[in-house]
Backbone bond lengths (Angstrom), bond angles and torsions (degrees), N, CA, C in turn:
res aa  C-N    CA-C-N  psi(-1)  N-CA   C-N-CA  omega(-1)  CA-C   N-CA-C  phi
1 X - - - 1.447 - - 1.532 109.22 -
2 X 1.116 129.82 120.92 1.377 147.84 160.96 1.411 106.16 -27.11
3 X 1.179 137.47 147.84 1.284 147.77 137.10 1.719 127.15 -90.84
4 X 1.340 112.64 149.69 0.987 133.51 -172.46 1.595 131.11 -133.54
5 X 1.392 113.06 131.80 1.311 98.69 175.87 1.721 148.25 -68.59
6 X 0.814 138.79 164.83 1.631 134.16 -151.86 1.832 93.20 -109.19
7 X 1.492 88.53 136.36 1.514 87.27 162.27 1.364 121.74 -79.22
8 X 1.595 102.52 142.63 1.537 114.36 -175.97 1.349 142.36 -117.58
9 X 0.834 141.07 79.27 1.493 147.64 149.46 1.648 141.44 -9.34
10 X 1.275 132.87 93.52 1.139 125.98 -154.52 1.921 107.43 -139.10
11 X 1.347 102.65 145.98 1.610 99.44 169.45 1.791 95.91 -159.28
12 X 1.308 97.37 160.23 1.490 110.56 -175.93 1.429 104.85 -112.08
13 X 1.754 100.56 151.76 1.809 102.49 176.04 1.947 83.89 -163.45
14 X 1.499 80.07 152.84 1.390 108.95 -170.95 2.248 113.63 -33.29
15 X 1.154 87.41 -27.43 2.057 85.43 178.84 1.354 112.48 -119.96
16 X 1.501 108.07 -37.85 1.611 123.74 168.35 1.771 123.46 -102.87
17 X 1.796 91.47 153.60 1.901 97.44 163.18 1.138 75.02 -122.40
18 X 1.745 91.83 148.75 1.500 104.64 175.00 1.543 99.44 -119.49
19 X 1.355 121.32 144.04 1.604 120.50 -166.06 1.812 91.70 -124.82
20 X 1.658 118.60 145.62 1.311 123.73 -179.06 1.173 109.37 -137.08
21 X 1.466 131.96 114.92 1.345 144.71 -161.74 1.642 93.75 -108.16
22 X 1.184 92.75 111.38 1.708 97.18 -164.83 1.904 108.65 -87.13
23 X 0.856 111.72 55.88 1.772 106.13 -155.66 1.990 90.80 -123.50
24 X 1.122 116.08 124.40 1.512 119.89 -177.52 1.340 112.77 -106.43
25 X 1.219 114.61 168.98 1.710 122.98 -148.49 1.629 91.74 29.91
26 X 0.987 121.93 113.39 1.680 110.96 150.96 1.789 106.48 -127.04
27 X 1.458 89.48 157.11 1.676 102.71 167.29 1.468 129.64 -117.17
28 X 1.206 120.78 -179.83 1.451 112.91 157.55 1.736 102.43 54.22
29 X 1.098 128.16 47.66 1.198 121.75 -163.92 1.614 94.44 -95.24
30 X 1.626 106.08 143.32 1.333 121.01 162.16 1.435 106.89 -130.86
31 X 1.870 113.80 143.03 1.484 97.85 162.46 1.559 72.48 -140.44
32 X 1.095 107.85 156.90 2.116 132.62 -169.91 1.778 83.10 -135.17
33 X 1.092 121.55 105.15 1.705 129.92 134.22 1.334 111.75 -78.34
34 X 0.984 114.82 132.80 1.679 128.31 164.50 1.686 94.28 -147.78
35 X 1.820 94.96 175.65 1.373 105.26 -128.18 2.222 93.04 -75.52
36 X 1.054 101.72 -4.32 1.981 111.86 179.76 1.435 95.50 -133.68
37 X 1.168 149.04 12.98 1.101 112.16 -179.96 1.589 102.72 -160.37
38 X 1.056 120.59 161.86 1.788 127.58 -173.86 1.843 89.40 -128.30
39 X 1.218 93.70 136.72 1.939 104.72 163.98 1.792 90.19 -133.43
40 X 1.286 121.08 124.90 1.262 142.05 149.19 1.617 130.32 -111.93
41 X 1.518 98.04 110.76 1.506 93.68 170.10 1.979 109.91 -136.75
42 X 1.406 89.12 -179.32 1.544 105.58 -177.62 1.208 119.19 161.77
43 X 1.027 122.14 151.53 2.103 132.60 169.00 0.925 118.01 -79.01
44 X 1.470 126.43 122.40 1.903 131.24 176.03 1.273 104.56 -97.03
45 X 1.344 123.17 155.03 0.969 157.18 -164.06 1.994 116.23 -12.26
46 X 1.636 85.72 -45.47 1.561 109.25 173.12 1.328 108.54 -83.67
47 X 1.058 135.63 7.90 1.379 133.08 -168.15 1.511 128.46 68.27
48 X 1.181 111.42 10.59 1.760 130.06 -170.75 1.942 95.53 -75.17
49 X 1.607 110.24 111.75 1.354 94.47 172.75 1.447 123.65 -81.82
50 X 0.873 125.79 115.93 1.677 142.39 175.60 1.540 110.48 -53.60
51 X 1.449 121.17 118.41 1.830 112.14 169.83 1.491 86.17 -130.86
52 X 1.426 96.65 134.05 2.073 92.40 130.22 1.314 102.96 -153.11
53 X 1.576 94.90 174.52 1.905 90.16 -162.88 2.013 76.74 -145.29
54 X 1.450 100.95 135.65 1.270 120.94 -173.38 1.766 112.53 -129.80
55 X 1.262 111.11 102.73 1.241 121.08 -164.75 2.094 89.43 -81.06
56 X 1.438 114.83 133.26 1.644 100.07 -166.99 1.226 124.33 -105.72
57 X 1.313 140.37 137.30 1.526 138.92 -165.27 1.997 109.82 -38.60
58 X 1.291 104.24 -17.83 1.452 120.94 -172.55 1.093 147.09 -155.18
59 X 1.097 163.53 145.01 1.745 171.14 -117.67 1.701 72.16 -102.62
60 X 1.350 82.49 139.70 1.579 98.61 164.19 2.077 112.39 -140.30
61 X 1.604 105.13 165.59 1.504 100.13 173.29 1.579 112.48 -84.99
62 X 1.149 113.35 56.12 1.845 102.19 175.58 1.627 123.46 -8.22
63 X 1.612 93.42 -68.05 1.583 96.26 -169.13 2.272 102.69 -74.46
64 X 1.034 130.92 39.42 1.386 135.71 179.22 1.738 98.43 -154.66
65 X 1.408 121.36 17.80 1.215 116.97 163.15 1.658 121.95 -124.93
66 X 1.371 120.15 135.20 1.163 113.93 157.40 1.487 133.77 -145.63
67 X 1.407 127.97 -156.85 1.630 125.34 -172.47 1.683 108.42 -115.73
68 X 1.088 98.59 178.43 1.612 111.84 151.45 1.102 117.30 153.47
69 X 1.648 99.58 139.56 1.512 132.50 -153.09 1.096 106.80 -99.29
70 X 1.617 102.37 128.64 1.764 122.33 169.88 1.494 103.40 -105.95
71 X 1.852 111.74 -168.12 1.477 108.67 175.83 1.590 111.79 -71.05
72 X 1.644 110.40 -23.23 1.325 101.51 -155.90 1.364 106.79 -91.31
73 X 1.347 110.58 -41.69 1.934 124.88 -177.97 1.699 117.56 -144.29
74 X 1.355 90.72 164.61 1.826 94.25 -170.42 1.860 91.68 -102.40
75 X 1.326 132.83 119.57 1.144 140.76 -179.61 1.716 125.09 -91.97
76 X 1.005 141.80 115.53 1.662 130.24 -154.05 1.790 101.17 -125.80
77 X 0.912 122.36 115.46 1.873 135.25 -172.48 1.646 83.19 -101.82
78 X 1.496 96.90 95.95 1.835 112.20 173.87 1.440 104.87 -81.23
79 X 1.451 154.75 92.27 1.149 153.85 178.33 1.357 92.66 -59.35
80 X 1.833 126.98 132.69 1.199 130.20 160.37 1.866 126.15 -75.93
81 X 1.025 103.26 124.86 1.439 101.58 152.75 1.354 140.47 -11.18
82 X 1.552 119.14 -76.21 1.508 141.01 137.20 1.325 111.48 -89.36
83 X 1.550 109.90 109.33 1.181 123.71 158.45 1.735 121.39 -52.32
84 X 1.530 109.20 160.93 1.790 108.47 -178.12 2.087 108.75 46.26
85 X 1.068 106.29 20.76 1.430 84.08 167.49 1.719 90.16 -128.42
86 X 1.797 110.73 141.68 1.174 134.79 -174.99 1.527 88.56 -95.37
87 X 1.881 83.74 133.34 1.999 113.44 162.84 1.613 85.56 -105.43
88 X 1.533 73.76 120.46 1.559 100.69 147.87 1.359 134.30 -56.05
89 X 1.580 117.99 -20.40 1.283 127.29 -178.18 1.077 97.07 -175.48
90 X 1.504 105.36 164.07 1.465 118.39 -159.70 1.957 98.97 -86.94
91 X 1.500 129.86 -37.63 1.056 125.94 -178.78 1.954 122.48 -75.70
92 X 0.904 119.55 162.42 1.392 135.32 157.63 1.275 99.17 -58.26
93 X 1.273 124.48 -82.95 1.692 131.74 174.29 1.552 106.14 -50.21
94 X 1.813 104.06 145.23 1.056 100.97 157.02 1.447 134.85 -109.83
95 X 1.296 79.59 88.87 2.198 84.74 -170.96 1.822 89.04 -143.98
96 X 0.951 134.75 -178.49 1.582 132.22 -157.31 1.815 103.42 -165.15
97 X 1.483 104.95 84.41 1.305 111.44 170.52 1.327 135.00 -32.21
98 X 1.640 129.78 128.50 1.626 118.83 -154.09 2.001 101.74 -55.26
99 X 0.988 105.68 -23.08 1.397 108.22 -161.05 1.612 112.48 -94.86
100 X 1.193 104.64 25.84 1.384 126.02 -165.95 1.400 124.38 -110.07
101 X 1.726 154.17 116.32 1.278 110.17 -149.88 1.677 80.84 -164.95
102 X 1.612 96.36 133.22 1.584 86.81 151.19 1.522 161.17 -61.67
103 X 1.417 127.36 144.26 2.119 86.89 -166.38 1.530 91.00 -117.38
104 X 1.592 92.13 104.97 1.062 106.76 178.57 1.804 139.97 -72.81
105 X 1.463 102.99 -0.31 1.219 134.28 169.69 1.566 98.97 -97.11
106 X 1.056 133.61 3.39 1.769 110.35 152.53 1.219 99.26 -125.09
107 X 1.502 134.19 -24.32 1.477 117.51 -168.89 1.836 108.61 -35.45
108 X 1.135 90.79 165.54 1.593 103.16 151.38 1.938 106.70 174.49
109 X 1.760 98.15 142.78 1.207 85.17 -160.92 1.457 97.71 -75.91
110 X 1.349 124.03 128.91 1.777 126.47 160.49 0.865 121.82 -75.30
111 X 1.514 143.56 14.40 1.544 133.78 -143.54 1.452 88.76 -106.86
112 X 1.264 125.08 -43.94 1.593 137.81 175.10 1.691 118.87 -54.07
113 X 1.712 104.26 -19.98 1.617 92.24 -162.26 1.730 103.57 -66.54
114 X 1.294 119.60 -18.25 1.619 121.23 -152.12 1.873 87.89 -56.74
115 X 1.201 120.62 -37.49 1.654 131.68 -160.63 1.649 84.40 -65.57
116 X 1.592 116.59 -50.95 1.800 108.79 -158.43 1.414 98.00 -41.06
117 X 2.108 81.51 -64.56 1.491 100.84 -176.80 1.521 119.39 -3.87
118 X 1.286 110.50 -80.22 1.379 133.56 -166.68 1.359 116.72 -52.45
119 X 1.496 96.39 -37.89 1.659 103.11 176.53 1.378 119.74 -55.47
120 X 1.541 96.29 -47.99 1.227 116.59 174.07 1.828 138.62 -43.78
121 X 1.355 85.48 -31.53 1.370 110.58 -179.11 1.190 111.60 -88.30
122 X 1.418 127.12 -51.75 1.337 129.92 -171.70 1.393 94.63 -72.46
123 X 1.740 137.26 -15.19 1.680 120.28 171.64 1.332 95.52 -86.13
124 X 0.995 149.53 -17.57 1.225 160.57 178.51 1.852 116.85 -50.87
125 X 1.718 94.86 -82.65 1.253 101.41 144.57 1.411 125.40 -43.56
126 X 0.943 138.12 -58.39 1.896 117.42 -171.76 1.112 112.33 -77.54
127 X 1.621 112.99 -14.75 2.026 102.54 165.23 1.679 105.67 -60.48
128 X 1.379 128.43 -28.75 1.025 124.79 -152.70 1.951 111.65 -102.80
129 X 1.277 87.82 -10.93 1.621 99.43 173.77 1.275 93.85 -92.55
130 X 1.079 127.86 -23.25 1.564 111.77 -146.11 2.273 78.57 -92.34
131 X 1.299 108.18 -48.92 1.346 101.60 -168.43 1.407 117.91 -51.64
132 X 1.980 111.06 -28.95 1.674 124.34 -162.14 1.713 77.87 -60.43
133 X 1.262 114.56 -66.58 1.737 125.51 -147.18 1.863 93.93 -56.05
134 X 1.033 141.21 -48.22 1.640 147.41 162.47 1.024 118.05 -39.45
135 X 1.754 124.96 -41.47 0.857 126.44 166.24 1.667 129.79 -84.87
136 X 1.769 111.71 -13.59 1.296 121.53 154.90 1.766 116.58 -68.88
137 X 1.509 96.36 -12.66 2.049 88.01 178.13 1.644 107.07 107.12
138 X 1.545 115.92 -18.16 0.978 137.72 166.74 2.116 109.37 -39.83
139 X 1.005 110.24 118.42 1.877 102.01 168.11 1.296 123.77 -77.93
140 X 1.417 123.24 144.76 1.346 137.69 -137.68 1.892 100.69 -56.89
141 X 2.052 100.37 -52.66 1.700 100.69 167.91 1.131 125.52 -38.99
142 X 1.429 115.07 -32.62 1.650 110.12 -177.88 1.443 107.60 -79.67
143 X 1.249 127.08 -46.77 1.286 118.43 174.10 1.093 139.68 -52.88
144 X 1.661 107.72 -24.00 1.135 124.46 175.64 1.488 115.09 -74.66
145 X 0.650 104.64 -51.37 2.158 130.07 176.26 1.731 90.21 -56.82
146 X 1.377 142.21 -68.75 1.068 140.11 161.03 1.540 131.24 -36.07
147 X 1.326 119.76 8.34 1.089 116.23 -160.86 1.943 100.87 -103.81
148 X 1.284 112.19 164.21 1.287 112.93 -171.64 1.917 126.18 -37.82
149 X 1.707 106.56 130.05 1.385 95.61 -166.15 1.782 104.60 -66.53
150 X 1.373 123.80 -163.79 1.467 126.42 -168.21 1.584 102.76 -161.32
């Protein structure tokens, strides 16, 4: 019996790619991470063995990555290489296998959060000036007026 490849599922985040082998009841499951490349296989339900082998846009941590299998799909937490830097795509090559697919229900672009981040911090900081000066006896206007320049 021929083999065939598994449909796939993929989204990026700042430490991990996460890869989704969409194949239910499966058996015999293998997934091999090494440090460029993923080989996944196994038999679904009908006995059809499933391969694909994904050479990856990037160095990855092999030994800080792994899977795990439910009824519906086999799931793989790819730890990156360089952390905070966005792949553009899940391959080395740029061509995008039919069986290949974005998951567009987790994407989200992260490249922007560093700005939240920041926002975050600088409200952060002036909650905390504003409390030192409240807690010196200082009144709330002054603290406020005192609070970080911009």
């Amino acid at each position: 019996m021929a083999r065939q490849p598994a449909k796939m599922l993929w989204y990026d985040r700042p430490r991990y790619v996460f890869l989704e082998f969409c194949v239910e009841d499966s058996t015999d499951v293998k997934v091999d991470i090494e440090d460029q490349r993923v080989v996944f296989s196994c038999k679904n339900a009908d006995g059809v063995e499933m391969y694909n082998e994904i050479n990856l846009y990037a160095r990855v941590n092999s030994k800080d990555s792994q899977q795990k299998r439910s009824d519906r799909s086999i799931t793989c937490f790819i730890r990156k290489w360089k952390e905070k830097v966005a792949w553009p795509r899940l391959t080395k090559e740029n061509i995008k296998p039919v069986w290949l697919f974005v998951d567009f229900d987790n994407w989200r672009d992260w490249e922007g959060d560093e700005e939240v981040e920041m926002a975050m911090a600088e409200q952060y900081a002036e909650v905390r000036l504003t409390l030192l000066h409240l807690s010196l006896g200082l009144s709330s206007e002054i603290a406020a007026s005192q609070g970080p320049k911009r």
